[in-house]
N, CA, C and O atoms as CSV, one atom per row, in Angstrom:
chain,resi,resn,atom,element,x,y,z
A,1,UNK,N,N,-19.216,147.944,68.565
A,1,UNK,CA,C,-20.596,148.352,68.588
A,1,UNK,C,C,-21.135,148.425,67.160
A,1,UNK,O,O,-20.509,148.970,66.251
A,2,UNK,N,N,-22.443,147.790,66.998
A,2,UNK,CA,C,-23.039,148.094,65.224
A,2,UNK,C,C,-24.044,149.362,65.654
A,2,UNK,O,O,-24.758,149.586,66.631
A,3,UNK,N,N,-23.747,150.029,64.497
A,3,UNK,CA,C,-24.336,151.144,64.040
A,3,UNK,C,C,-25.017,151.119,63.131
A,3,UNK,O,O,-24.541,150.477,62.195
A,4,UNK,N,N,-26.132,151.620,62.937
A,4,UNK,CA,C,-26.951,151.624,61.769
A,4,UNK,C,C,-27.805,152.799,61.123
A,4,UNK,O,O,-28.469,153.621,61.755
A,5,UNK,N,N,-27.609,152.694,59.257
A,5,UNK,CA,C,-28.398,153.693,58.989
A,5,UNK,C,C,-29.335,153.150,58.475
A,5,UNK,O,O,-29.563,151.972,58.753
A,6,UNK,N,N,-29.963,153.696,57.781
A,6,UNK,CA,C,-31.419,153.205,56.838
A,6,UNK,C,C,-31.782,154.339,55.584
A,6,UNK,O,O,-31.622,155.554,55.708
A,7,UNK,N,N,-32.343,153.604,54.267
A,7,UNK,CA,C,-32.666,154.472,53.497
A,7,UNK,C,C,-33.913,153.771,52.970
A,7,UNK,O,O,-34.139,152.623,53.350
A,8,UNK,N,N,-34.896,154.503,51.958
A,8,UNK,CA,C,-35.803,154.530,51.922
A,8,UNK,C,C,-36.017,154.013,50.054
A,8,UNK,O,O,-36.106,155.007,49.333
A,9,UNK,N,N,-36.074,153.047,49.510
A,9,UNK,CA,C,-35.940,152.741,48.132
A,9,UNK,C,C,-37.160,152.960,47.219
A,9,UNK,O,O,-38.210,152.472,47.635
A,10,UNK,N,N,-37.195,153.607,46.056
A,10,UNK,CA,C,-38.248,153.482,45.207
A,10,UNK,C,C,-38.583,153.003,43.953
A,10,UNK,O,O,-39.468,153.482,43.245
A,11,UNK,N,N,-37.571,151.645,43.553
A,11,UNK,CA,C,-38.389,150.797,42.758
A,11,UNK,C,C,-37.690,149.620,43.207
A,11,UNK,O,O,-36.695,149.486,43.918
A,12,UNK,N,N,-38.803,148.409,42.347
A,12,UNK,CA,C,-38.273,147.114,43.107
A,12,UNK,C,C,-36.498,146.256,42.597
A,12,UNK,O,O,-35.855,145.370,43.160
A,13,UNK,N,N,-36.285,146.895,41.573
A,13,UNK,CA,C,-34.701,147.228,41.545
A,13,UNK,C,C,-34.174,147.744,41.365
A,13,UNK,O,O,-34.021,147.887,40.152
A,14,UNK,N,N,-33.371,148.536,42.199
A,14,UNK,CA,C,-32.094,149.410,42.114
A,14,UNK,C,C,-31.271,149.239,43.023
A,14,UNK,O,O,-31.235,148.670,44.114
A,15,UNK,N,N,-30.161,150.234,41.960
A,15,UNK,CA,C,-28.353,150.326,42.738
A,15,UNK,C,C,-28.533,151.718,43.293
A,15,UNK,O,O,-29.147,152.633,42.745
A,16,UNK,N,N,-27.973,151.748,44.343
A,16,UNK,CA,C,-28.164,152.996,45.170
A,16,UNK,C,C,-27.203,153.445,45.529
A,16,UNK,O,O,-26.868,152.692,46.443
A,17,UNK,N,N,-26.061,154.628,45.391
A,17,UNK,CA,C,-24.555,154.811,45.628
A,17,UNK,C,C,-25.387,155.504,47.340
A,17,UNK,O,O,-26.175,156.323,47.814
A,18,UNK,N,N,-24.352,154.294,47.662
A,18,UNK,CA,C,-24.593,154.626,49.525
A,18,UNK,C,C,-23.368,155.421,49.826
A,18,UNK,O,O,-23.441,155.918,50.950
A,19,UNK,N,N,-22.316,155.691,49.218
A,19,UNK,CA,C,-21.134,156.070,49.929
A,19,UNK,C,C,-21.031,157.267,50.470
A,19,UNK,O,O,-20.300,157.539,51.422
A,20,UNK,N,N,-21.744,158.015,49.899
A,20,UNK,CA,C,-21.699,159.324,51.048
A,20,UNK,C,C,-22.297,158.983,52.526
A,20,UNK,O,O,-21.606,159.227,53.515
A,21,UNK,N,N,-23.583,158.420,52.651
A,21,UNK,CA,C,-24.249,158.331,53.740
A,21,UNK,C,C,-23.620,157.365,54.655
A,21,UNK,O,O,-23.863,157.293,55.860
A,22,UNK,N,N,-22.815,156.646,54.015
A,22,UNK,CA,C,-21.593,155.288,54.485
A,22,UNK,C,C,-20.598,156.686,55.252
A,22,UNK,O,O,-20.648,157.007,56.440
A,23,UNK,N,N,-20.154,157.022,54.693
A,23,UNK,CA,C,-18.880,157.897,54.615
A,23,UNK,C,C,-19.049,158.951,56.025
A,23,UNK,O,O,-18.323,159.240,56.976
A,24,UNK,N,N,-20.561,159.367,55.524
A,24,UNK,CA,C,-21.273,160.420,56.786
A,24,UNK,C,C,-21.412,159.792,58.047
A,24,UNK,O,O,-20.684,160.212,58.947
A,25,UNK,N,N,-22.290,158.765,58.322
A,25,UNK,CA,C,-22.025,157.782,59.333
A,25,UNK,C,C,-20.991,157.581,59.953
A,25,UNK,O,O,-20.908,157.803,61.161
A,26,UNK,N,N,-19.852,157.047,59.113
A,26,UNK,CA,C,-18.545,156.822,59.630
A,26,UNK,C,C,-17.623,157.731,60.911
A,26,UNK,O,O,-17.169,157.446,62.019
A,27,UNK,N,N,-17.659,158.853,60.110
A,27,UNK,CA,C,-17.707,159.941,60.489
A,27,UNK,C,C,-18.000,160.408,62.078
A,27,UNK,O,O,-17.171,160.840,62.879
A,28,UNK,N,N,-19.604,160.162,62.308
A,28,UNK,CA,C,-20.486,159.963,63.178
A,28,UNK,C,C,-20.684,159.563,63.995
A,28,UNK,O,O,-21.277,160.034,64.965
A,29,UNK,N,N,-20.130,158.323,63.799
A,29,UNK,CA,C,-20.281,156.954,64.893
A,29,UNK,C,C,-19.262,156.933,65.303
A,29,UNK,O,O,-19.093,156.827,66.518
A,30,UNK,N,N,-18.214,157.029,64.426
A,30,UNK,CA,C,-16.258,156.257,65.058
A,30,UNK,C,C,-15.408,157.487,64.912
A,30,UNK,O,O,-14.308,157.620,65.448
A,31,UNK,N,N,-16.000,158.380,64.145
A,31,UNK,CA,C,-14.629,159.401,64.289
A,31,UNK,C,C,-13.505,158.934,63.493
A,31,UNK,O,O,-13.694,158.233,62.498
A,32,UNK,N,N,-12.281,159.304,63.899
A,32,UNK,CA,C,-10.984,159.294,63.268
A,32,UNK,C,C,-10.019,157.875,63.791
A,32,UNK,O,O,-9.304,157.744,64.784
A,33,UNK,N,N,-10.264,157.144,62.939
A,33,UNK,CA,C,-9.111,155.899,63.223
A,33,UNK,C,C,-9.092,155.028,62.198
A,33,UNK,O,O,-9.974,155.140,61.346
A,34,UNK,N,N,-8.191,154.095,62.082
A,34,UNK,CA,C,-7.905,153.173,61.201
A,34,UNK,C,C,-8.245,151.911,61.707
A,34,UNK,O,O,-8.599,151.510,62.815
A,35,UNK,N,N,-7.973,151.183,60.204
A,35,UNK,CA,C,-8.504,150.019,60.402
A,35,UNK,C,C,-9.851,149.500,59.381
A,35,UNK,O,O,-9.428,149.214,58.261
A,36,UNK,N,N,-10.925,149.370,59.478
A,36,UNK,CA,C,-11.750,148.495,58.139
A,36,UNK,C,C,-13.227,149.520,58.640
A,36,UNK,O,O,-13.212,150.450,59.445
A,37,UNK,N,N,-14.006,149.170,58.135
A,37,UNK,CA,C,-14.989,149.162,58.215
A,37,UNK,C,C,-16.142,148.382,57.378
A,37,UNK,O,O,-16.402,148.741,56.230
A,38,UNK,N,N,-16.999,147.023,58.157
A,38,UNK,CA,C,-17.903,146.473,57.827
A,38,UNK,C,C,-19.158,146.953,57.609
A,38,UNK,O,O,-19.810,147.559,58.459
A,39,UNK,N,N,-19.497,146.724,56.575
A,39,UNK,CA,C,-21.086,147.186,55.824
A,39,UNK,C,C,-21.685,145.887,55.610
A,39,UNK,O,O,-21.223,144.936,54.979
A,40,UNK,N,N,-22.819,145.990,56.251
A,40,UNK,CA,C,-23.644,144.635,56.130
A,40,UNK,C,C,-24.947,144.934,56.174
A,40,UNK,O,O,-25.343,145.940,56.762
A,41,UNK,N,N,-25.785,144.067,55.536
A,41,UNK,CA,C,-27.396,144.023,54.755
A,41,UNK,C,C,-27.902,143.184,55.677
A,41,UNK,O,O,-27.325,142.098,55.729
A,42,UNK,N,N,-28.876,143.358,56.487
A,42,UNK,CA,C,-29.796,142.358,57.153
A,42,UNK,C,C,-30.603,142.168,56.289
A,42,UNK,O,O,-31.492,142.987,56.522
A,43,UNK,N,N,-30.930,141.475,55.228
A,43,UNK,CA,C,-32.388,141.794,54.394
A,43,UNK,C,C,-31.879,140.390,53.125
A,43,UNK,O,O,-30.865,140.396,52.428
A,44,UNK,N,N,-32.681,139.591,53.160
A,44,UNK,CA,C,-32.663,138.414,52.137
A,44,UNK,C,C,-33.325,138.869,50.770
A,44,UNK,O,O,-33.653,138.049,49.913
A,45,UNK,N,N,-33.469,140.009,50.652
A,45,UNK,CA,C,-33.607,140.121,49.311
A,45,UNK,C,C,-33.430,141.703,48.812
A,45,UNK,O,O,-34.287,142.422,48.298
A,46,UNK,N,N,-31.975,142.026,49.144
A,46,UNK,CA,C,-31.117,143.229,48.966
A,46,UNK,C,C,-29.616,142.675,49.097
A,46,UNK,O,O,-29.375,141.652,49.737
A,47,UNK,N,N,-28.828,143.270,48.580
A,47,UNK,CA,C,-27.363,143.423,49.341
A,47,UNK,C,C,-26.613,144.466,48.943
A,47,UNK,O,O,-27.161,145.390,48.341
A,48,UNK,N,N,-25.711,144.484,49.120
A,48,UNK,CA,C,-24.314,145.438,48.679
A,48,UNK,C,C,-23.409,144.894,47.959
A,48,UNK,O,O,-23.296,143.690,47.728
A,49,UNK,N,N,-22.547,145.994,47.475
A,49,UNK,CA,C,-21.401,145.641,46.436
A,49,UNK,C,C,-20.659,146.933,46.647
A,49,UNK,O,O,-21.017,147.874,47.355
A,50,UNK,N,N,-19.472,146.819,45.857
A,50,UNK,CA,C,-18.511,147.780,45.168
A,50,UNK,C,C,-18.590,147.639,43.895
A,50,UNK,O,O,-18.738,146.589,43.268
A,51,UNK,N,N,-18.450,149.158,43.334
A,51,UNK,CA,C,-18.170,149.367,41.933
A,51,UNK,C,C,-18.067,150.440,41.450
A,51,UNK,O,O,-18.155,151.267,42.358
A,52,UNK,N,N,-17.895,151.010,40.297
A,52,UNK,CA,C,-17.505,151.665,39.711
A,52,UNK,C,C,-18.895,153.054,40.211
A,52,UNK,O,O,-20.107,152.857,40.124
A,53,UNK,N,N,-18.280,154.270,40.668
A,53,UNK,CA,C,-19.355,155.392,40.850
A,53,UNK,C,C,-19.169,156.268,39.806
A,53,UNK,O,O,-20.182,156.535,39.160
A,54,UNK,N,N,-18.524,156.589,39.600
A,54,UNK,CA,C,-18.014,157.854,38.712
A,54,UNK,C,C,-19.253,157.506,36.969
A,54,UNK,O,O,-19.729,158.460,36.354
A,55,UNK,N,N,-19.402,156.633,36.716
A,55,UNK,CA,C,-20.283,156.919,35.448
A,55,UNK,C,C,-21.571,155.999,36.191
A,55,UNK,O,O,-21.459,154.929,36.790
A,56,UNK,N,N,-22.710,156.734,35.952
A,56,UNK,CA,C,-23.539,156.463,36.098
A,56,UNK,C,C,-24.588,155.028,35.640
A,56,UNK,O,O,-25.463,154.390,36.226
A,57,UNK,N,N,-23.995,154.967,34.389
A,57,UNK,CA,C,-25.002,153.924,34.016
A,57,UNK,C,C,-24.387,152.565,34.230
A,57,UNK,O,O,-24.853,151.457,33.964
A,58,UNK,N,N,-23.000,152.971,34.881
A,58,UNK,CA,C,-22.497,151.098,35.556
A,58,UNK,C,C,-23.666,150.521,36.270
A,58,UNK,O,O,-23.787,149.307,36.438
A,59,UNK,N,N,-24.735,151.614,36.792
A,59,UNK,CA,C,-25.326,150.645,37.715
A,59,UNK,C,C,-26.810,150.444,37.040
A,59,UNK,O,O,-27.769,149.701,37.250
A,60,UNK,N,N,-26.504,151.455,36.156
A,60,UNK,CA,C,-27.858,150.895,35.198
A,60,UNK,C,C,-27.985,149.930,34.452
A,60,UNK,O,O,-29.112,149.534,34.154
A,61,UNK,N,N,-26.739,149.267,33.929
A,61,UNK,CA,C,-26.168,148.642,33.324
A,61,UNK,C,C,-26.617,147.292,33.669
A,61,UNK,O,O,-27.405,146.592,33.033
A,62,UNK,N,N,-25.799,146.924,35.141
A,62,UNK,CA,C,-26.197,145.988,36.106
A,62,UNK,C,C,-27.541,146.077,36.663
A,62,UNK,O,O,-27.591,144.917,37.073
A,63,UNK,N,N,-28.568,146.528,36.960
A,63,UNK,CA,C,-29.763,146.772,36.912
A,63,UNK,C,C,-30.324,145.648,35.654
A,63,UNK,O,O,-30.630,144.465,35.804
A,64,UNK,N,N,-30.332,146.357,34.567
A,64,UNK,CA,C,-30.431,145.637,33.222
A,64,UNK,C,C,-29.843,144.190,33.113
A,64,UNK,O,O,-30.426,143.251,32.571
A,65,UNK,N,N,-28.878,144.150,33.572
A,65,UNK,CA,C,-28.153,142.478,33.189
A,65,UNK,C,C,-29.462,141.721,34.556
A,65,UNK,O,O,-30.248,140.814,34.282
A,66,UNK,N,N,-29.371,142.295,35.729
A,66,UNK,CA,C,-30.509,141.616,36.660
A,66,UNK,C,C,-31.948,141.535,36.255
A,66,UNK,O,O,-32.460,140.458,36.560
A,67,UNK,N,N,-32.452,142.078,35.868
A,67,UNK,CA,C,-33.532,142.366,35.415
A,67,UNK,C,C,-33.479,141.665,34.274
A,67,UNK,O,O,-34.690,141.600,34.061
A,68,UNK,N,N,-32.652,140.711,32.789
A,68,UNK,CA,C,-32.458,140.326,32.023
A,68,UNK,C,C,-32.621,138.820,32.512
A,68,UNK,O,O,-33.560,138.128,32.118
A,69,UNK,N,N,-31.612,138.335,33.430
A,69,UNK,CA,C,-30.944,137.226,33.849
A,69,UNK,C,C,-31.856,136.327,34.449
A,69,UNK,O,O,-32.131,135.145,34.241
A,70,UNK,N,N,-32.322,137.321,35.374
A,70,UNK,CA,C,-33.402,137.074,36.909
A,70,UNK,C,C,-34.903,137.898,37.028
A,70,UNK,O,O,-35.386,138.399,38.044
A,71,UNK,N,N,-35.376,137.871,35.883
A,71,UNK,CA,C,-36.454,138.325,35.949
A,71,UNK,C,C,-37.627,138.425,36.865
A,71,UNK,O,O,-38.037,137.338,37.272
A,72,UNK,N,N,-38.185,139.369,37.232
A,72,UNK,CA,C,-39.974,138.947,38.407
A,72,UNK,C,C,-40.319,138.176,37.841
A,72,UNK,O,O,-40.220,138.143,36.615
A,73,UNK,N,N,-41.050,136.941,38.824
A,73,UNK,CA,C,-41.913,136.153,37.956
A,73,UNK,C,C,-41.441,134.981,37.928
A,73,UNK,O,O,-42.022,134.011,38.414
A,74,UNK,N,N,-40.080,134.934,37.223
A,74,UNK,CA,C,-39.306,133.564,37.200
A,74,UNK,C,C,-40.044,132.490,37.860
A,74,UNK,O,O,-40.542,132.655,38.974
A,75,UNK,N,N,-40.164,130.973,36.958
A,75,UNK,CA,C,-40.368,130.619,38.182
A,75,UNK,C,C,-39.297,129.407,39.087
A,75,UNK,O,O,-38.711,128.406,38.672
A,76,UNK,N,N,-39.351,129.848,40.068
A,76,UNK,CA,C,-38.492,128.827,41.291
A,76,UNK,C,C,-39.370,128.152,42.001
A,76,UNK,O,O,-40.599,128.127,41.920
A,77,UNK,N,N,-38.298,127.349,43.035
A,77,UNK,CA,C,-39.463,125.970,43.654
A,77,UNK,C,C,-40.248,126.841,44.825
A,77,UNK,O,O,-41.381,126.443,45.095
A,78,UNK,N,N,-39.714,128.067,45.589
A,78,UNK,CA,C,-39.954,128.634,46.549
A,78,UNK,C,C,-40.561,129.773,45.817
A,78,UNK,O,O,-39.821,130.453,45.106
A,79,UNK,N,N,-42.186,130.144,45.935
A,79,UNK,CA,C,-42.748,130.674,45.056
A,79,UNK,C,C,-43.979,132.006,46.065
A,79,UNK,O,O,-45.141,132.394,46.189
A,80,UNK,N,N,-42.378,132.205,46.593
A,80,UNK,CA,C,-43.421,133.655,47.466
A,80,UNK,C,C,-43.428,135.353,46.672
A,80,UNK,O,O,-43.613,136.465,47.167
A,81,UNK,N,N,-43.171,134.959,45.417
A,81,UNK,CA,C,-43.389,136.174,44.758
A,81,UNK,C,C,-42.373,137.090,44.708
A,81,UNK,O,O,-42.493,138.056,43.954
A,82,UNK,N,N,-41.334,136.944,45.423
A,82,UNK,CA,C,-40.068,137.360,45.290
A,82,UNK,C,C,-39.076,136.532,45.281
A,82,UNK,O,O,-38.143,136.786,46.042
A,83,UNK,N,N,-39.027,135.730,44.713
A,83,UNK,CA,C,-37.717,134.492,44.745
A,83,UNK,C,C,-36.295,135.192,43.925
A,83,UNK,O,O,-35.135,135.142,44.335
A,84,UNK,N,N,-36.743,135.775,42.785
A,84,UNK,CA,C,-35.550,136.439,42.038
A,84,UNK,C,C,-34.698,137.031,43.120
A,84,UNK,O,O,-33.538,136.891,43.509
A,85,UNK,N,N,-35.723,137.737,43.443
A,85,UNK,CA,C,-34.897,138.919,44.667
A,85,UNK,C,C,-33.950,137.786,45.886
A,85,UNK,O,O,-32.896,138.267,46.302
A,86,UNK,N,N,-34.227,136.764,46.261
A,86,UNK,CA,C,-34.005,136.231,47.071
A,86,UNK,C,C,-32.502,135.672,46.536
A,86,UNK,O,O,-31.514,135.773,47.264
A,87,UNK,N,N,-32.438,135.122,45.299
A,87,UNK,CA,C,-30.979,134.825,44.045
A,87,UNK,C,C,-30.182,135.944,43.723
A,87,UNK,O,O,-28.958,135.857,43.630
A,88,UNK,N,N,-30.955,137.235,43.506
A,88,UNK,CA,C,-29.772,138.283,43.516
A,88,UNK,C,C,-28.720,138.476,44.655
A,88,UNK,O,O,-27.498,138.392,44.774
A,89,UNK,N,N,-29.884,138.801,45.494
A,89,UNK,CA,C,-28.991,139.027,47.046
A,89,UNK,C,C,-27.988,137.878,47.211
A,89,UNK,O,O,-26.865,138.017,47.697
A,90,UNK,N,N,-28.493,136.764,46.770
A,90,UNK,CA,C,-27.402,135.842,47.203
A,90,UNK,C,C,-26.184,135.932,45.884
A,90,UNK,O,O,-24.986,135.714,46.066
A,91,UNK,N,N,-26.638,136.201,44.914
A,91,UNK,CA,C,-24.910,136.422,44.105
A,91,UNK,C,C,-24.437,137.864,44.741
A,91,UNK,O,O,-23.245,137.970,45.029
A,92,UNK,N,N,-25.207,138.841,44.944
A,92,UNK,CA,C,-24.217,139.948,44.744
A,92,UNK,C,C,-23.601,140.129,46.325
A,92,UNK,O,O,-22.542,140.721,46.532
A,93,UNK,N,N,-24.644,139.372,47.686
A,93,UNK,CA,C,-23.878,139.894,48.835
A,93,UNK,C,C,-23.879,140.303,49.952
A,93,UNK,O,O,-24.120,141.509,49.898
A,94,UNK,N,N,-23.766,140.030,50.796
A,94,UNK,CA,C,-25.012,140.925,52.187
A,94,UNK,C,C,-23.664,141.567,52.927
A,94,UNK,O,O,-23.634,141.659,54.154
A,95,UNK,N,N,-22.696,141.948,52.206
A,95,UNK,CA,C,-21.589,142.613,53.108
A,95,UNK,C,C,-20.304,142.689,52.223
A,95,UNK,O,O,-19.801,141.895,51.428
A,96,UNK,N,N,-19.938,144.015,52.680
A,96,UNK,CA,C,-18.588,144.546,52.116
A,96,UNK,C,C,-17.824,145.189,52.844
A,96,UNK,O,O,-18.285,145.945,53.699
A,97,UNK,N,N,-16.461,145.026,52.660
A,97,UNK,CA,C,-15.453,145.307,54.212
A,97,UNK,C,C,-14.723,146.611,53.476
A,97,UNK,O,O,-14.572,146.343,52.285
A,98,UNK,N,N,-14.291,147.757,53.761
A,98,UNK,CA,C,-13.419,148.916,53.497
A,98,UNK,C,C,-12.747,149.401,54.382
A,98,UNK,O,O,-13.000,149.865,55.494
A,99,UNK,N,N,-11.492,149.198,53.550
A,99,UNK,CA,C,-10.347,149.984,54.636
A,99,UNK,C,C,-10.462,151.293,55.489
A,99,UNK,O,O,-11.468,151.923,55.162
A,100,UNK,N,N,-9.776,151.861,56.430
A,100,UNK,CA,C,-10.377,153.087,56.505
A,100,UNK,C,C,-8.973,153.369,57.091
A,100,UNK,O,O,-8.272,152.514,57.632
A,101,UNK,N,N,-8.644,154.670,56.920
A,101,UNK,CA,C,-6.986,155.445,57.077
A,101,UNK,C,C,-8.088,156.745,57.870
A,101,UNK,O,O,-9.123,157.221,57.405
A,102,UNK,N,N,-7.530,157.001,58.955
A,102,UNK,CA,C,-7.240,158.570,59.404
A,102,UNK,C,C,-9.168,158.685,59.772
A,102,UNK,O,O,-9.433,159.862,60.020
A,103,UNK,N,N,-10.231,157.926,59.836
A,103,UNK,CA,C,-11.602,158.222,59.607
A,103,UNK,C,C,-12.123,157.929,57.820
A,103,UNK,O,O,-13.202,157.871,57.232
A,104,UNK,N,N,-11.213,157.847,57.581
A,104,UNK,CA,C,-11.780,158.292,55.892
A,104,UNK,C,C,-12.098,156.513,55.219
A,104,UNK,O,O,-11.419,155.502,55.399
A,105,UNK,N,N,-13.122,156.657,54.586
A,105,UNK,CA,C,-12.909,155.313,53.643
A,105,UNK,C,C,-11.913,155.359,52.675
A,105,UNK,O,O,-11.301,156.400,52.435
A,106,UNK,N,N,-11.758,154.579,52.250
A,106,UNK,CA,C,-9.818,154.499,51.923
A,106,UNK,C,C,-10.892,153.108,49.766
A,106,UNK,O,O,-10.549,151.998,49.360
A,107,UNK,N,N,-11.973,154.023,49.225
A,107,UNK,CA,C,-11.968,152.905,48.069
A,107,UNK,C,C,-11.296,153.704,46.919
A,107,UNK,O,O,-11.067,154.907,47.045
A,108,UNK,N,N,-11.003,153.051,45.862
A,108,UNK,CA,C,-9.932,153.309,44.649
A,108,UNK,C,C,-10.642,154.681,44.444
A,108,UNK,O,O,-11.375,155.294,45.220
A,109,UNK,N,N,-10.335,154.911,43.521
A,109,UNK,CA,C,-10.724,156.080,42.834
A,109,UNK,C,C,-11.919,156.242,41.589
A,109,UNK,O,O,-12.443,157.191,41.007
A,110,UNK,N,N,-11.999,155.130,41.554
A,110,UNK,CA,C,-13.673,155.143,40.995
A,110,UNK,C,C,-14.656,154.355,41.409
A,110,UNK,O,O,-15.557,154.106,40.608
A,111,UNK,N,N,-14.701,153.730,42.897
A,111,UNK,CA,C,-15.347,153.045,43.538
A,111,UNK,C,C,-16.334,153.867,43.977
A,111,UNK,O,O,-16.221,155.093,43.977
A,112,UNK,N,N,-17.610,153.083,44.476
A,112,UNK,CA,C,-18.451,153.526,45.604
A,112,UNK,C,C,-19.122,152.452,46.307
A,112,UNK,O,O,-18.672,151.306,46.286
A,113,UNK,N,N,-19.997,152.715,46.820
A,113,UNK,CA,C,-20.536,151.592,48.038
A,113,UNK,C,C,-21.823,151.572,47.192
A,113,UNK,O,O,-22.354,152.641,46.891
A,114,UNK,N,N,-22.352,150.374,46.791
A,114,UNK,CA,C,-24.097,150.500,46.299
A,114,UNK,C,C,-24.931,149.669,47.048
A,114,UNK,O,O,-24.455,148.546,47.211
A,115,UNK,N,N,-25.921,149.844,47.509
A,115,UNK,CA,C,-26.910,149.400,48.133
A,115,UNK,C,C,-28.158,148.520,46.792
A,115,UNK,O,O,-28.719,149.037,45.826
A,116,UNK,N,N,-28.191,147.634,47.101
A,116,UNK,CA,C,-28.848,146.922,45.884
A,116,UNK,C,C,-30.355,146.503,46.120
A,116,UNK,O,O,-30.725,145.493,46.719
A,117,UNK,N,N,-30.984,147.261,45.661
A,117,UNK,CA,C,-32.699,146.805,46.432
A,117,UNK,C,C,-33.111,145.831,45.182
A,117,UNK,O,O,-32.973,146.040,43.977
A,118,UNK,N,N,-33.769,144.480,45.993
A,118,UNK,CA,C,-34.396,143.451,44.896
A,118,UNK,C,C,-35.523,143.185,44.997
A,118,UNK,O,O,-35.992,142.194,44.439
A,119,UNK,N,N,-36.314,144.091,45.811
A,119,UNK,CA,C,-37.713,143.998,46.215
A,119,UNK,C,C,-38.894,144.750,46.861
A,119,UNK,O,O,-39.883,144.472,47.540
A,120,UNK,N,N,-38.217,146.008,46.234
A,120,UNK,CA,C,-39.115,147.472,46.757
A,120,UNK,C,C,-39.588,147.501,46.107
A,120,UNK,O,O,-39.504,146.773,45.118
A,121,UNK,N,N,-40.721,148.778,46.397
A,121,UNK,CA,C,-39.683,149.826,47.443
A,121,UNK,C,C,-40.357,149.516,49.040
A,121,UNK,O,O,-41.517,149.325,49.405
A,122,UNK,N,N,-38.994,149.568,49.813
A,122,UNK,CA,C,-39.056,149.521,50.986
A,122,UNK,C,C,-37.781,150.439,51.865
A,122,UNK,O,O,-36.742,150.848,51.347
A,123,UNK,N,N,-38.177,150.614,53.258
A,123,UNK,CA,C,-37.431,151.107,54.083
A,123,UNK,C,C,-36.407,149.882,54.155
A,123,UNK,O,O,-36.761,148.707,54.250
A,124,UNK,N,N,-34.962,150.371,54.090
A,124,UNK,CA,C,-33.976,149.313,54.294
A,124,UNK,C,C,-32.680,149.879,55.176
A,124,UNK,O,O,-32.382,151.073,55.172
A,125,UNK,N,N,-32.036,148.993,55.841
A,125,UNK,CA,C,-31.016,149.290,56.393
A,125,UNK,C,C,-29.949,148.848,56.707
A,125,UNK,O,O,-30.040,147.681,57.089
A,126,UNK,N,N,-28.518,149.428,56.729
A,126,UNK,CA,C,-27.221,148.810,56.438
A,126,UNK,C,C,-26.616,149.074,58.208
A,126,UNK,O,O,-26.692,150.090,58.900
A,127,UNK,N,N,-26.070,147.818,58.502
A,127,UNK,CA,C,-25.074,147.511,59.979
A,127,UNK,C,C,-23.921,147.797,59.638
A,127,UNK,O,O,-23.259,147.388,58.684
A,128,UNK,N,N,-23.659,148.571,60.501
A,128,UNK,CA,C,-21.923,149.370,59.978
A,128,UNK,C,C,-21.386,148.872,61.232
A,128,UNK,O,O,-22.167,149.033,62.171
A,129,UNK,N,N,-19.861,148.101,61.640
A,129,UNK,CA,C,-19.557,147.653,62.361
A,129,UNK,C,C,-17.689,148.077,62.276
A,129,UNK,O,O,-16.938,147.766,61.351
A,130,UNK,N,N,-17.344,148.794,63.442
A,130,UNK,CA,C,-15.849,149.196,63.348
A,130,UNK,C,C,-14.785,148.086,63.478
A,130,UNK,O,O,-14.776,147.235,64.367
A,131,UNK,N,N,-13.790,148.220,62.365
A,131,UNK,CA,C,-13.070,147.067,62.694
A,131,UNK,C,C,-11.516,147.693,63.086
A,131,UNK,O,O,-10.898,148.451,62.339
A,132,UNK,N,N,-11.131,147.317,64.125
A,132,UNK,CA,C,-9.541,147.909,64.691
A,132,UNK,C,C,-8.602,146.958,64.449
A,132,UNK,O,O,-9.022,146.004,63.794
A,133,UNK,N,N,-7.282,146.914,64.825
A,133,UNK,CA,C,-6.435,146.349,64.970
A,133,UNK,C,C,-5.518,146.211,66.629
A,133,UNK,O,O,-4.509,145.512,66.720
């Protein structure tokens, strides 16, 4: 069964540490078991990643390298005013898979889940899908 949450973004790029609300969900929906859990982006100009949570400006960081690289504006052949956004999402990702032990997400120890908005702010939302064995 997919499950879904949604959050609410306020500028047209940012990294968003989803992992609590990932984590809370989990929780929520499936309870206690093993096995993976799929995180997936319906949205062509957002995605997800893993990375580093614990210091903050990793994602400011990356923010900056996007915003450097792939600027608004750019121009591309497909010229609906968000095309950048449309190239991010496609390098960084529309899905990330995590182990899960006992209910729990199972990422390293300085991981988190980020939600990557490339074209807010908008209401957005992530498909959480249980994976068993």
């Amino acid at each position: 069964m997919i499950e879904s949450v949604s959050l609410k973004t306020s500028k047209r790029l940012q990294l968003i540490d989803v992992t609590s609300m990932i984590d809370s969900a989990l929780k929520e929906f499936y309870g206690d078991y093993n096995g993976a859990l799929l995180c997936y982006v319906p949205h062509t100009t957002a995605a997800i990643t893993i990375n580093e949570a614990a210091d903050h400006d990793v994602a400011l960081d990356i923010e900056s390298f996007l915003k450097l690289h792939l600027p608004e504006g750019i121009k591309f052949r497909h010229l609906e005013g968000n095309s950048d956004a449309h190239v991010i999402s496609t390098l960084i990702g529309s899905s990330v898979m995590v182990p899960v032990e006992s209910g729990n997400l199972k990422l390293g120890r300085w991981q988190g889940i980020f939600f990557v908005e490339a074209d807010g702010p908008r209401t957005r939302s992530i498909n959480l899908v249980k994976l068993t064995s």
